[in-house]
C-alpha positions in Angstrom: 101.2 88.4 171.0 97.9 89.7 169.7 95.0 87.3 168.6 92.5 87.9 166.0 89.2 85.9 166.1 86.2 85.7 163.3 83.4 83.8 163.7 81.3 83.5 160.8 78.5 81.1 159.5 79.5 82.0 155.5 83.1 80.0 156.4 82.9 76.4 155.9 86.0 75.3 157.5 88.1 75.9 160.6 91.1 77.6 159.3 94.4 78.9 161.7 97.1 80.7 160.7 99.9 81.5 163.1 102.4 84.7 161.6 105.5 85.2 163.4 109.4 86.0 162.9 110.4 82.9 164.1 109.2 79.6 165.2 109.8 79.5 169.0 108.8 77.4 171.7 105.9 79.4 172.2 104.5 79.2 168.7 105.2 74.9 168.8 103.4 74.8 172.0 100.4 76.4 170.0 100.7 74.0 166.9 101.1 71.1 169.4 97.9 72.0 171.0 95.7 72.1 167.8 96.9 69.1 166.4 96.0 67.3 169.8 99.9 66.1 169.9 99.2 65.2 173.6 99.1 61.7 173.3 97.3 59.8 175.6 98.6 56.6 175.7 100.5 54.4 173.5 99.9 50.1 173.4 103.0 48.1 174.2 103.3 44.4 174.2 105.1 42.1 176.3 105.1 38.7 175.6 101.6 37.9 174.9 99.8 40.6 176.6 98.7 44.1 175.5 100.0 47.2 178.3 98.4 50.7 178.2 101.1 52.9 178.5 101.7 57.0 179.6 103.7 58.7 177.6 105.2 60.3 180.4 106.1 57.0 182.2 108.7 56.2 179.2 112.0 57.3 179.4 112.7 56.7 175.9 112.1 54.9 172.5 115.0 52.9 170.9 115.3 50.5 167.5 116.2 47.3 168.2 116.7 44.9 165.3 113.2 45.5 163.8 111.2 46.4 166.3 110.3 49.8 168.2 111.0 49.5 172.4 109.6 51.7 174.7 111.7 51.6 178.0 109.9 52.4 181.4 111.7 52.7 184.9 111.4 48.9 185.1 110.5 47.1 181.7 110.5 47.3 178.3 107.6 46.9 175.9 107.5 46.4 171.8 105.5 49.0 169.8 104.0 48.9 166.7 104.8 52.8 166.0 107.8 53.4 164.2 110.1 56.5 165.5 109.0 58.9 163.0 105.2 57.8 164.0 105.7 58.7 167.5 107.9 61.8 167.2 105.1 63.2 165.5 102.5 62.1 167.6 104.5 63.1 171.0 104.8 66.5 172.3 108.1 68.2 170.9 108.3 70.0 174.4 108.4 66.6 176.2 110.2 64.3 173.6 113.2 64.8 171.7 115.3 62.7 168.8 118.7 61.8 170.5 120.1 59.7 167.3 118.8 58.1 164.5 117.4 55.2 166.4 116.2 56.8 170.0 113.7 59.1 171.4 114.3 60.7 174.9 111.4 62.0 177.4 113.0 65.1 178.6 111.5 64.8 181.6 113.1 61.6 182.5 116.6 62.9 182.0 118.9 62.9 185.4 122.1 63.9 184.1 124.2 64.0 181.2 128.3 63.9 179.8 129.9 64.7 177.4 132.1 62.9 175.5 135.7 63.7 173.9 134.3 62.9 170.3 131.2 65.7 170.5 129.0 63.1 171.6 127.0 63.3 175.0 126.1 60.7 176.8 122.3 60.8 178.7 121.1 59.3 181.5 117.7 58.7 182.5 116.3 58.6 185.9 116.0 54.8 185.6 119.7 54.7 185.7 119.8 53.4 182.1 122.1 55.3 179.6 121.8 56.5 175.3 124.0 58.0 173.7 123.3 61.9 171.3 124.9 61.9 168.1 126.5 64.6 167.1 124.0 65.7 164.7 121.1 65.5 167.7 123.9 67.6 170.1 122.6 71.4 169.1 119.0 70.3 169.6 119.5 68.4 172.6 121.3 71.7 174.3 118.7 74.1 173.3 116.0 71.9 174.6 118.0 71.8 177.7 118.8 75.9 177.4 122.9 74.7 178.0 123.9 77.7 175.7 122.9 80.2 178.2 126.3 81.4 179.2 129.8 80.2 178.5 132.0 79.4 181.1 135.0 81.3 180.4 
């Protein structure tokens, strides 16, 4: 990788352009470090009262009915965020879209299934369980590097 900087007073704005072949993991890391994408905490409500919570203490985001949970090891809490709010908000190396209606923390994953219909089933270190649509199955392996050699 080679980096060009120019400092000068005549430029008005901050302006950063990032060529490559490809966007890798590498080059999202970058993009998620200038837009600050490292969230520091998100507000979650439980009954009456307003929690402060780490992203990296939720296991994962879900719909339900019209609201937006955030599950931790041992509770749940309603957001005001809706999913597409937080996935772009959260770190695309630590969160990742497992259907329509759930965000996972990868890093709260303890072991996974898969299922005879193409489907995998998750589970997260809290014991709790989601299900990956098919569409979310490609991304889901990548993130997790599963493609890295066939079992013959």
């Amino acid at each position: 990788m080679k980096l060009f900087l120019n400092i000068d007073k005549v430029i008005k704005e901050t302006r950063v352009t990032i060529e490559g072949p490809e966007l890798d993991e590498n080059i999202q890391e970058l993009i998620d470090f200038i837009y600050g994408r490292e969230q520091q905490f998100l507000i979650g409500k439980k009954g009456e009262m307003q929690h402060i919570l780490k992203p990296d203490d939720i296991h994962y985001f879900h719909t339900e009915n019209v609201h937006i949970i955030a599950v931790t090891e041992t509770d749940s809490f309603i957001l005001k965020e809706k999913l597409y709010e937080l996935e772009a908000m959260l770190p695309s190396k630590k969160f990742i879209r497992l259907s329509k209606s759930v965000i996972a923390n990868l890093n709260q994953l303890s072991r996974f299934e898969a299922s005879f219909n193409g489907t995998l089933c998750v589970y997260f270190k809290s014991g709790k369980k989601e299900y990956v649509s098919r569409t979310y199955v490609p991304a889901i392996k990548e993130a997790l590097k599963l493609n890295r050699r066939k079992v013959e």
